[in-house]
Backbone as XML, in Angstrom:
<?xml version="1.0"?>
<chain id="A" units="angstrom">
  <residue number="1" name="UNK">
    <atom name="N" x="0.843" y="-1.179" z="0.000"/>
    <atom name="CA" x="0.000" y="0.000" z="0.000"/>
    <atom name="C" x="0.892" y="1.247" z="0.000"/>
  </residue>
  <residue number="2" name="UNK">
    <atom name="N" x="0.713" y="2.144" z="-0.747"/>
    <atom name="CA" x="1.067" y="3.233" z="-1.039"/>
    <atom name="C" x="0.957" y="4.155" z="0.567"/>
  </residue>
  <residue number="3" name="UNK">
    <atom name="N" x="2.007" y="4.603" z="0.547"/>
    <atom name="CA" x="1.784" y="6.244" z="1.716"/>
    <atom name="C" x="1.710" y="7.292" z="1.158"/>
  </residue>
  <residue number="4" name="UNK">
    <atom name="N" x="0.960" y="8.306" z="1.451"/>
    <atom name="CA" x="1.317" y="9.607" z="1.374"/>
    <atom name="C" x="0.384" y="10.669" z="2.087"/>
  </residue>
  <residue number="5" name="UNK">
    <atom name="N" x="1.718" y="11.720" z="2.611"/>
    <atom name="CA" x="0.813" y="12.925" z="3.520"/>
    <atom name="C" x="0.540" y="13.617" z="2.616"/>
  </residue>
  <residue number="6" name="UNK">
    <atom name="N" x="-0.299" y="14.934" z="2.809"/>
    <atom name="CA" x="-0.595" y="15.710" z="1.701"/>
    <atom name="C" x="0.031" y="17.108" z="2.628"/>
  </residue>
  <residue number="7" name="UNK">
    <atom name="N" x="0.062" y="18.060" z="1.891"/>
    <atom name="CA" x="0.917" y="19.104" z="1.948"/>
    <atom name="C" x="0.512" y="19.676" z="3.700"/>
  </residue>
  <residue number="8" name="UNK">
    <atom name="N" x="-1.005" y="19.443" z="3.587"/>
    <atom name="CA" x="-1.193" y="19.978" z="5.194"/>
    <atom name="C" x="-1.008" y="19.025" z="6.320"/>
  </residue>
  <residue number="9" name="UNK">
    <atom name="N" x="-1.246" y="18.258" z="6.226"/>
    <atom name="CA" x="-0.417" y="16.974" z="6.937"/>
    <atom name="C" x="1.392" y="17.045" z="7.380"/>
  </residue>
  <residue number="10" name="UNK">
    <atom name="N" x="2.039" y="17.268" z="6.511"/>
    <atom name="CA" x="3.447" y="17.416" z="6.466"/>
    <atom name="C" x="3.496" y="18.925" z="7.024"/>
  </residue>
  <residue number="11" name="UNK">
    <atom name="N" x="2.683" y="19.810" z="7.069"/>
    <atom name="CA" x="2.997" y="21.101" z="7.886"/>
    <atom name="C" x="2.272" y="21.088" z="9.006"/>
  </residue>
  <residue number="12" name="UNK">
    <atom name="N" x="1.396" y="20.019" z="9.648"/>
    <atom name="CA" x="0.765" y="19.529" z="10.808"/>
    <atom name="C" x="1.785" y="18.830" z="11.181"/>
  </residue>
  <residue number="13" name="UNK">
    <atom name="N" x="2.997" y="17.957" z="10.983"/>
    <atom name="CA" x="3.871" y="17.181" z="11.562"/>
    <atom name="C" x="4.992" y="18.642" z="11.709"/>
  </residue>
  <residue number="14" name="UNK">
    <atom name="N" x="5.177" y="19.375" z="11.037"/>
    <atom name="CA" x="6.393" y="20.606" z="11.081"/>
    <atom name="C" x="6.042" y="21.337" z="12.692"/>
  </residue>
  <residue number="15" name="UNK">
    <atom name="N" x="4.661" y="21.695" z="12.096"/>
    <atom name="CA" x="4.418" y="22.375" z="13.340"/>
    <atom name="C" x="4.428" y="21.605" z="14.725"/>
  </residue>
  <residue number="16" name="UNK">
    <atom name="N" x="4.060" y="19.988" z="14.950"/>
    <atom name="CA" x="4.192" y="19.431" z="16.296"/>
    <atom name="C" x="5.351" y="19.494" z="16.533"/>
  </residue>
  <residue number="17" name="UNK">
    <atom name="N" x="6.689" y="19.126" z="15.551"/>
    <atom name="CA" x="7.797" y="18.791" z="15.771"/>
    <atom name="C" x="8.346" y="20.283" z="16.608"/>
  </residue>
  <residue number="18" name="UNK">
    <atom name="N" x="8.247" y="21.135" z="15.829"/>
    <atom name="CA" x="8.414" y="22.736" z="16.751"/>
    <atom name="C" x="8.352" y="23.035" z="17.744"/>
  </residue>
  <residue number="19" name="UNK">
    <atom name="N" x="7.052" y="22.698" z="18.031"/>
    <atom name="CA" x="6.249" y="22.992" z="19.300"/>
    <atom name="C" x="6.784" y="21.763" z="20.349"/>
  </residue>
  <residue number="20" name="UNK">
    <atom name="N" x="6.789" y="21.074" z="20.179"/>
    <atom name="CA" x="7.643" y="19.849" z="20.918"/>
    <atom name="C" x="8.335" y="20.119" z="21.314"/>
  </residue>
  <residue number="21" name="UNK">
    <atom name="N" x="9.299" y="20.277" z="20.028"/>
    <atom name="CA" x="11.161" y="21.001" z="20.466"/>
    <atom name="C" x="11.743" y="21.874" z="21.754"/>
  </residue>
  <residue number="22" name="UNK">
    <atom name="N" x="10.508" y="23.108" z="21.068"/>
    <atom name="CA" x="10.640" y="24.212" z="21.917"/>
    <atom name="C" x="10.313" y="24.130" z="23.205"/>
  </residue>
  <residue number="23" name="UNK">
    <atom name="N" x="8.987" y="23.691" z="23.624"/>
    <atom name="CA" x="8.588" y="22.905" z="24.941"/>
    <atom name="C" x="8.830" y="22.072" z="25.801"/>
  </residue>
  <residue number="24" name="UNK">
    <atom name="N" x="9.270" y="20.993" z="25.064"/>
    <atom name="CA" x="9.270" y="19.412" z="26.119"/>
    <atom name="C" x="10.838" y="19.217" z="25.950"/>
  </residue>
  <residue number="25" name="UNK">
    <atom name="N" x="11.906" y="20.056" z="24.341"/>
    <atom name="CA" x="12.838" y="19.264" z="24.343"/>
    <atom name="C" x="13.188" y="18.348" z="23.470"/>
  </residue>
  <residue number="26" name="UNK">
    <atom name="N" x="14.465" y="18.023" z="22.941"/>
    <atom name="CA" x="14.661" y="16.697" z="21.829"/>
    <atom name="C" x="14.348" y="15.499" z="21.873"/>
  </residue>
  <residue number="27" name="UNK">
    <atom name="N" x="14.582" y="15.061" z="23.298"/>
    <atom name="CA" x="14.280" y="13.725" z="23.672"/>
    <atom name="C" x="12.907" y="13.726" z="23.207"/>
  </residue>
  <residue number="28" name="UNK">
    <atom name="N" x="12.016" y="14.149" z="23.852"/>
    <atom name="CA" x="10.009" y="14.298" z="23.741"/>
    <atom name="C" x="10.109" y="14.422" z="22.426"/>
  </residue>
  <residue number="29" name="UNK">
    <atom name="N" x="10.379" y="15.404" z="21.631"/>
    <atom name="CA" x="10.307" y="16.029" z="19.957"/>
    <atom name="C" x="10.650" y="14.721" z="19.787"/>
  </residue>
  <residue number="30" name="UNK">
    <atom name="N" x="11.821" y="13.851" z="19.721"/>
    <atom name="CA" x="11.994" y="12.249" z="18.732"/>
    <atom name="C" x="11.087" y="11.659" z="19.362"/>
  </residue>
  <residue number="31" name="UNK">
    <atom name="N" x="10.897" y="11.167" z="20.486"/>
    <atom name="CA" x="9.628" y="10.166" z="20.877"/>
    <atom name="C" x="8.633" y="10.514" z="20.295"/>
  </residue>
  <residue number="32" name="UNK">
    <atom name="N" x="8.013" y="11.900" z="20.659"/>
    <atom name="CA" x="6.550" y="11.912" z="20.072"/>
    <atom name="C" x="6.680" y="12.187" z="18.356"/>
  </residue>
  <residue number="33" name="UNK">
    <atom name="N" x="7.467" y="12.418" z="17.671"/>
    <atom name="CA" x="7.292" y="12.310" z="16.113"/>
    <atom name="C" x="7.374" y="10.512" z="16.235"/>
  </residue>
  <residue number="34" name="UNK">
    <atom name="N" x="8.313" y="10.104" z="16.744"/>
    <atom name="CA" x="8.133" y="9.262" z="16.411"/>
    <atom name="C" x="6.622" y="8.000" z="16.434"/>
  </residue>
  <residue number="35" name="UNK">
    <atom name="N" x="6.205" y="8.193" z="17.423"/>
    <atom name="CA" x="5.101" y="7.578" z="17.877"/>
    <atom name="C" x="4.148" y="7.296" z="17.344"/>
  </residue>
  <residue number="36" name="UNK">
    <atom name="N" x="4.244" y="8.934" z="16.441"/>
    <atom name="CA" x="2.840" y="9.180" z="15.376"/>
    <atom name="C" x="3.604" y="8.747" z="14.064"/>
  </residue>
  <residue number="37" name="UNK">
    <atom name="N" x="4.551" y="8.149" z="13.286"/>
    <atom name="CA" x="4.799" y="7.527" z="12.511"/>
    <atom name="C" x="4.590" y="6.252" z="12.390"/>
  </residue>
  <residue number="38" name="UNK">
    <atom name="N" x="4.688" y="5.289" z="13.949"/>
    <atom name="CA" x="4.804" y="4.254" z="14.101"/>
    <atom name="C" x="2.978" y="4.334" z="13.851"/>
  </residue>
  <residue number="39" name="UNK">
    <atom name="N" x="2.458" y="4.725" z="14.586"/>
    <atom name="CA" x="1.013" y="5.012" z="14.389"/>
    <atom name="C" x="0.411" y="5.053" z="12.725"/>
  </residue>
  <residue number="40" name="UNK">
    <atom name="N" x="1.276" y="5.692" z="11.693"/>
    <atom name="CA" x="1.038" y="5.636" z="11.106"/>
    <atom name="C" x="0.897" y="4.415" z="10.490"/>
  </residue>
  <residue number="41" name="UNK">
    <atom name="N" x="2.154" y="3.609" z="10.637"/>
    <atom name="CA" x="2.359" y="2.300" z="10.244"/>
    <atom name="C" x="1.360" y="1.259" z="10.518"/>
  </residue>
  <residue number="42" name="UNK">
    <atom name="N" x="0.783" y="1.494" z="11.811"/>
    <atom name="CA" x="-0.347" y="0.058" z="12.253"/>
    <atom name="C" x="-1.551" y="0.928" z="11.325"/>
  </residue>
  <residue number="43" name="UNK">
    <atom name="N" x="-1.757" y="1.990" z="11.567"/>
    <atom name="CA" x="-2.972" y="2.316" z="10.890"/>
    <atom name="C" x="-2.706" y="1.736" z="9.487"/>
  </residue>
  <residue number="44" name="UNK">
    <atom name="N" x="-1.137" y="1.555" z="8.477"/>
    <atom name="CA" x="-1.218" y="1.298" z="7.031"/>
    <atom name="C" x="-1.830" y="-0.280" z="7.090"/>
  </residue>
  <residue number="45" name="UNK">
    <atom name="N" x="-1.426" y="-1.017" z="8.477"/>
    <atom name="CA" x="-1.246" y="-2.640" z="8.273"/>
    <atom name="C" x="-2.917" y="-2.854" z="8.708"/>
  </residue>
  <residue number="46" name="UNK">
    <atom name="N" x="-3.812" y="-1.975" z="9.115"/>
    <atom name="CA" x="-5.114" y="-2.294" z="9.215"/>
    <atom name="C" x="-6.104" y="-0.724" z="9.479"/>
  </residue>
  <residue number="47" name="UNK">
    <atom name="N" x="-6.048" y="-0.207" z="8.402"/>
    <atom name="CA" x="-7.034" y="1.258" z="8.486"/>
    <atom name="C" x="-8.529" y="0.631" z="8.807"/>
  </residue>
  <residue number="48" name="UNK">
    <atom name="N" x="-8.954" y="-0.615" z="8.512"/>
    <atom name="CA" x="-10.324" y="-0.765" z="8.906"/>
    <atom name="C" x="-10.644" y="-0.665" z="10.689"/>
  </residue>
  <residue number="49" name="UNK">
    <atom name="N" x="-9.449" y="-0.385" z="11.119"/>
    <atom name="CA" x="-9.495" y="-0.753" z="12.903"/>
    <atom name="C" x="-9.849" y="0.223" z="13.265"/>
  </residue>
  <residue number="50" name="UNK">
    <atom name="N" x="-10.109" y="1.563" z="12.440"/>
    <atom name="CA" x="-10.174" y="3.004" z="13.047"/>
    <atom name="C" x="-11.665" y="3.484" z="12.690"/>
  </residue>
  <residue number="51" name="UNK">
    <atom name="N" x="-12.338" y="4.886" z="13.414"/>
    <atom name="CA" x="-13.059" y="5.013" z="13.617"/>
    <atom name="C" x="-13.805" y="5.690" z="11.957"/>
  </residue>
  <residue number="52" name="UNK">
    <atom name="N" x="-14.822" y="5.364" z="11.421"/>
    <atom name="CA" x="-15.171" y="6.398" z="10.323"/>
    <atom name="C" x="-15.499" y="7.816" z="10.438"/>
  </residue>
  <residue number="53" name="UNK">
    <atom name="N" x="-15.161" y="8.466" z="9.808"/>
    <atom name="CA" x="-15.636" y="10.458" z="9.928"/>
    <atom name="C" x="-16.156" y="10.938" z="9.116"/>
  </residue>
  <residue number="54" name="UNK">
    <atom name="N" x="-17.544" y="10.176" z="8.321"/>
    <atom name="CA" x="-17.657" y="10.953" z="6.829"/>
    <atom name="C" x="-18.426" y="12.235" z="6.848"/>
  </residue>
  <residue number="55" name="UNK">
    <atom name="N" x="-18.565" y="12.479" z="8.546"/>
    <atom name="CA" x="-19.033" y="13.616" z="8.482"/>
    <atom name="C" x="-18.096" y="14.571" z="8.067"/>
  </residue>
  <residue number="56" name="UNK">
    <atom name="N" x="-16.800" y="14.593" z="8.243"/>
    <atom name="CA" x="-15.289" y="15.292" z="7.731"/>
    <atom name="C" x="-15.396" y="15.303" z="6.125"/>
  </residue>
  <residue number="57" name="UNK">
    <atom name="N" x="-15.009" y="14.791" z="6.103"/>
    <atom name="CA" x="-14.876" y="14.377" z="4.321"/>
    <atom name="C" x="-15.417" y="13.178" z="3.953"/>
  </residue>
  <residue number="58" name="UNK">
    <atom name="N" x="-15.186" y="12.486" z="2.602"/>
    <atom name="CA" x="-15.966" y="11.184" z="2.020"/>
    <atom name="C" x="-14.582" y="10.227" z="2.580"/>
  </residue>
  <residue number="59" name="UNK">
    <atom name="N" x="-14.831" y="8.821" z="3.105"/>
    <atom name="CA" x="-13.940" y="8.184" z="3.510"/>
    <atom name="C" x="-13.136" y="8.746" z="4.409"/>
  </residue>
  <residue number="60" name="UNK">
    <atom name="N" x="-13.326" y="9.660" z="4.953"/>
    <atom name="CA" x="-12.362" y="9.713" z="6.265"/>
    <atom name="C" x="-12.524" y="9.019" z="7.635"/>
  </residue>
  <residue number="61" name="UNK">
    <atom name="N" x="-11.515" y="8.331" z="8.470"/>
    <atom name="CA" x="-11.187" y="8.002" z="9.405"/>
    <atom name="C" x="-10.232" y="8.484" z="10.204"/>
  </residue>
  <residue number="62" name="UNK">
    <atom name="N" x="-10.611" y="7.900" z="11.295"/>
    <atom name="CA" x="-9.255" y="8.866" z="12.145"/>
    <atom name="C" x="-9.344" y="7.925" z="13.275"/>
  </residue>
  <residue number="63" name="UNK">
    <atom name="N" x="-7.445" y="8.418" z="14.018"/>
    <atom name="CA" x="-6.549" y="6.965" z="15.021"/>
    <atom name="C" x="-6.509" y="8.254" z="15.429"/>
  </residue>
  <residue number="64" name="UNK">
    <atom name="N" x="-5.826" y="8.097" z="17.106"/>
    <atom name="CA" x="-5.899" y="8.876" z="17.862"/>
    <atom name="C" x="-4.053" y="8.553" z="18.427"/>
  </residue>
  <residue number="65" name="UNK">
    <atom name="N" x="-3.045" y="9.432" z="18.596"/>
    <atom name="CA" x="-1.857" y="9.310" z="19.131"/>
    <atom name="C" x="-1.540" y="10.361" z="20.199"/>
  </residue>
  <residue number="66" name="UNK">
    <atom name="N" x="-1.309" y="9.824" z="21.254"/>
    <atom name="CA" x="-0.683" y="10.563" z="22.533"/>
    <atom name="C" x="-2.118" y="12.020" z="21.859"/>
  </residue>
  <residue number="67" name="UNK">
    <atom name="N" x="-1.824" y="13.182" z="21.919"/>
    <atom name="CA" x="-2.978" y="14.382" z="21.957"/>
    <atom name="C" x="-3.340" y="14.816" z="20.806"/>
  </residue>
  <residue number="68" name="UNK">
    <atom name="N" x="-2.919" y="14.028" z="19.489"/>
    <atom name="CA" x="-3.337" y="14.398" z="18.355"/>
    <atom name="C" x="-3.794" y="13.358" z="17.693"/>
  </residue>
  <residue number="69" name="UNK">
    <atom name="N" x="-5.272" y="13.755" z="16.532"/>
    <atom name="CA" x="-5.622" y="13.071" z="15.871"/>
    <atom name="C" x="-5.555" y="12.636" z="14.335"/>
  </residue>
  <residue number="70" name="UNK">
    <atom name="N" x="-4.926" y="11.458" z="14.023"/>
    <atom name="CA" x="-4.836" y="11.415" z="12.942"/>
    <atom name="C" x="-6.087" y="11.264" z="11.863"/>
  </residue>
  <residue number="71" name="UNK">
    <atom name="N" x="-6.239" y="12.548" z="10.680"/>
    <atom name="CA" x="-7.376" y="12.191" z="9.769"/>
    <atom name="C" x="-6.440" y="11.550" z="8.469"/>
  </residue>
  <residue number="72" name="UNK">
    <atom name="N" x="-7.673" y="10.355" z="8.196"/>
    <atom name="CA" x="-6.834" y="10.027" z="7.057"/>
    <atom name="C" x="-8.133" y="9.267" z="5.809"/>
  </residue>
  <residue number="73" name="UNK">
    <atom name="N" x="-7.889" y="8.875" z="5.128"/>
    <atom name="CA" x="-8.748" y="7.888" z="3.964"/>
    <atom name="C" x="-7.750" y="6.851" z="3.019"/>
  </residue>
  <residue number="74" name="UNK">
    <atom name="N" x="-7.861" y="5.344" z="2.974"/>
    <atom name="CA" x="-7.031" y="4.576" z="3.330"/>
    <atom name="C" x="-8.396" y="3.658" z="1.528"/>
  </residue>
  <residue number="75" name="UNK">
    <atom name="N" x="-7.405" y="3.278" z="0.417"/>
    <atom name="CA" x="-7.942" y="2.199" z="-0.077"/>
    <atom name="C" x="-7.300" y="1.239" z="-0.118"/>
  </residue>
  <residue number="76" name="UNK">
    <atom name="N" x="-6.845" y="0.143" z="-1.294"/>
    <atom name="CA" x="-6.232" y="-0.728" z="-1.647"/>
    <atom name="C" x="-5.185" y="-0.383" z="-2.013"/>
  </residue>
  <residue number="77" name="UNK">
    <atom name="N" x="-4.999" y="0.627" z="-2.307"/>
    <atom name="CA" x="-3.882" y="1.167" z="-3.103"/>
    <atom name="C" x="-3.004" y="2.361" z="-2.193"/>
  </residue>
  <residue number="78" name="UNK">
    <atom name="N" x="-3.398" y="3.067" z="-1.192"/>
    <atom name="CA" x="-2.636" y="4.116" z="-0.403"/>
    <atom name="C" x="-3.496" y="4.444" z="0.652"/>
  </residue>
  <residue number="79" name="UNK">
    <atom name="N" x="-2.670" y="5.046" z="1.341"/>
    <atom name="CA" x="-3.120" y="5.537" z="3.029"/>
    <atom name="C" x="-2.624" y="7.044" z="2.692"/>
  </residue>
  <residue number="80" name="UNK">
    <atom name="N" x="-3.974" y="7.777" z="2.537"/>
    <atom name="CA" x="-3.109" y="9.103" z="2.546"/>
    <atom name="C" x="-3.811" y="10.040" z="3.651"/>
  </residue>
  <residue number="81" name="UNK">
    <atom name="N" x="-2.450" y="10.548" z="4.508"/>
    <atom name="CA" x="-2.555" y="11.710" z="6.098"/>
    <atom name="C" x="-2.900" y="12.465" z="5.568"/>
  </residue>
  <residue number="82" name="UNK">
    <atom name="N" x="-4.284" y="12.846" z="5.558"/>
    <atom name="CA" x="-4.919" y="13.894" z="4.988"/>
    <atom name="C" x="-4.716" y="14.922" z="6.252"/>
  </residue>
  <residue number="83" name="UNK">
    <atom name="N" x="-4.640" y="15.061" z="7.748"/>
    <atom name="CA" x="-4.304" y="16.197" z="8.720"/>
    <atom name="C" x="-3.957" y="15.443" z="9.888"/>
  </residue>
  <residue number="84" name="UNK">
    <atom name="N" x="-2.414" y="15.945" z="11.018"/>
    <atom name="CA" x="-2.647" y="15.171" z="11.670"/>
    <atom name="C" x="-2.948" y="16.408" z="12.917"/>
  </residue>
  <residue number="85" name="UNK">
    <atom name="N" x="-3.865" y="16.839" z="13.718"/>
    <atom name="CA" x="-4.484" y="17.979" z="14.711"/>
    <atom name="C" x="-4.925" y="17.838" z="15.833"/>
  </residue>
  <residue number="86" name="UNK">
    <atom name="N" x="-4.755" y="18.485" z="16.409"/>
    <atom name="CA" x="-4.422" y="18.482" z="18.351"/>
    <atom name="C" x="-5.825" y="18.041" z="18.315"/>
  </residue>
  <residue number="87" name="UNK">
    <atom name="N" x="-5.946" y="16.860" z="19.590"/>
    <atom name="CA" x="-7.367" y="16.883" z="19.848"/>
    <atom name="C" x="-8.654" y="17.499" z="19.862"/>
  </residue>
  <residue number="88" name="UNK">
    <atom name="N" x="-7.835" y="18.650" z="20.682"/>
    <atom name="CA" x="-8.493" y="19.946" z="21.281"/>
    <atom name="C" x="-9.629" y="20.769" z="19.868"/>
  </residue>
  <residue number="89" name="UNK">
    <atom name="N" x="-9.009" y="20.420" z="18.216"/>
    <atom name="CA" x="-9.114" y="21.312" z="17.698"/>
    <atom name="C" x="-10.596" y="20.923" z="16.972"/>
  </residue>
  <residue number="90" name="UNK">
    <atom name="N" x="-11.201" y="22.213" z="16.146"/>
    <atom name="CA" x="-12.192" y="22.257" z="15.913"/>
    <atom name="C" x="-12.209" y="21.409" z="14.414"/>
  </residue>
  <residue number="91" name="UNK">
    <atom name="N" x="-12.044" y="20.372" z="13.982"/>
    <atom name="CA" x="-11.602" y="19.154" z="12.803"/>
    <atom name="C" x="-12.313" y="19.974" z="11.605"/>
  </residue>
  <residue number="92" name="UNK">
    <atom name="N" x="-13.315" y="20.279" z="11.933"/>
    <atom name="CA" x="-14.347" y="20.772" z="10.276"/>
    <atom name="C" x="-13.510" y="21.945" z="10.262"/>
  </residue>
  <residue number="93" name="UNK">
    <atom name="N" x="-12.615" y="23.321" z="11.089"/>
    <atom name="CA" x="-12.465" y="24.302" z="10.431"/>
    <atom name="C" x="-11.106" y="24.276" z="9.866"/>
  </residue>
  <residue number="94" name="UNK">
    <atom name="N" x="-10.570" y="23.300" z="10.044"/>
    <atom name="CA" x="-9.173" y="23.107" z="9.625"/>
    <atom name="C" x="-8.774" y="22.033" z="8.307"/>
  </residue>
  <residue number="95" name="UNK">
    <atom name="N" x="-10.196" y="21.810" z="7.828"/>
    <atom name="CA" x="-10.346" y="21.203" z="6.343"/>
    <atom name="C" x="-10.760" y="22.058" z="5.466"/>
  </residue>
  <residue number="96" name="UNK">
    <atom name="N" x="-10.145" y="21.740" z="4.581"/>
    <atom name="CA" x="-9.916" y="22.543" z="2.903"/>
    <atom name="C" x="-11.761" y="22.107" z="2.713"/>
  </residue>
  <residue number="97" name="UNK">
    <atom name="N" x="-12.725" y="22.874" z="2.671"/>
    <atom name="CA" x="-14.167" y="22.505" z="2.170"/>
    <atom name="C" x="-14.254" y="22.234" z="0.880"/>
  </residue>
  <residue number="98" name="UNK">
    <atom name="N" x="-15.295" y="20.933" z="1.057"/>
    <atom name="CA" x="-15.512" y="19.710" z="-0.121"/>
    <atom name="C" x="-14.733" y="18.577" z="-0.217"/>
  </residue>
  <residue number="99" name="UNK">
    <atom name="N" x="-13.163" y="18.180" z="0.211"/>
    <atom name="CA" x="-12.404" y="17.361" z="0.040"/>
    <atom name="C" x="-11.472" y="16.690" z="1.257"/>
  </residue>
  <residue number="100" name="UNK">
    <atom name="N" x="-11.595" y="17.642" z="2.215"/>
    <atom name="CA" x="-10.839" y="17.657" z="3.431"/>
    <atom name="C" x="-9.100" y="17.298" z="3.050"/>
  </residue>
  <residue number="101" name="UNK">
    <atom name="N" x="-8.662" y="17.848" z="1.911"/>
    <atom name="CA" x="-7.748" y="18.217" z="1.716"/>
    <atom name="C" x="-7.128" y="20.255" z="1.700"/>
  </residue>
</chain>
């Protein structure tokens, strides 16, 4: 199966990694990037295990890591991190409307 983040996804991982850094430190910044990669990985080896969101977009699901949630839509062919966003956050205003890209 194919991976891929999409452009806001990869600036949702920029920005945790930052904010990490600056806060908790390198040690925390590698654990927690890392965590949510590994996360990524079980979600590639079984996306049906996660919750559906089509209220978000068409086919979206989402896994949950340490305080952020991963949105994603997963076929036969690729798993693509459509956003990965602090729990806390409001999910519908931080999607591109119509595609949740």
């Amino acid at each position: 199966m194919k991976f891929v983040l999409t452009e806001a996804a990869l600036e949702d991982l920029r920005s945790i990694r930052s904010y990490t850094l600056e806060h908790w430190g390198k040690q925390q910044e590698e654990h927690y990037i890392h965590s949510l990669w590994e996360r990524f990985e079980a979600i590639r080896a079984d996306p049906s295990r996660c919750r559906q969101r089509n209220d978000l977009f068409p086919a979206c699901r989402i896994a949950a890591q340490g305080r952020h949630v991963i949105l994603f839509r997963a076929s036969q062919e690729s798993l693509e991190i459509v956003r990965v966003l602090h729990a806390a956050m409001d999910f519908k205003r931080h999607l591109a409307p119509g595609n949740g890209d």
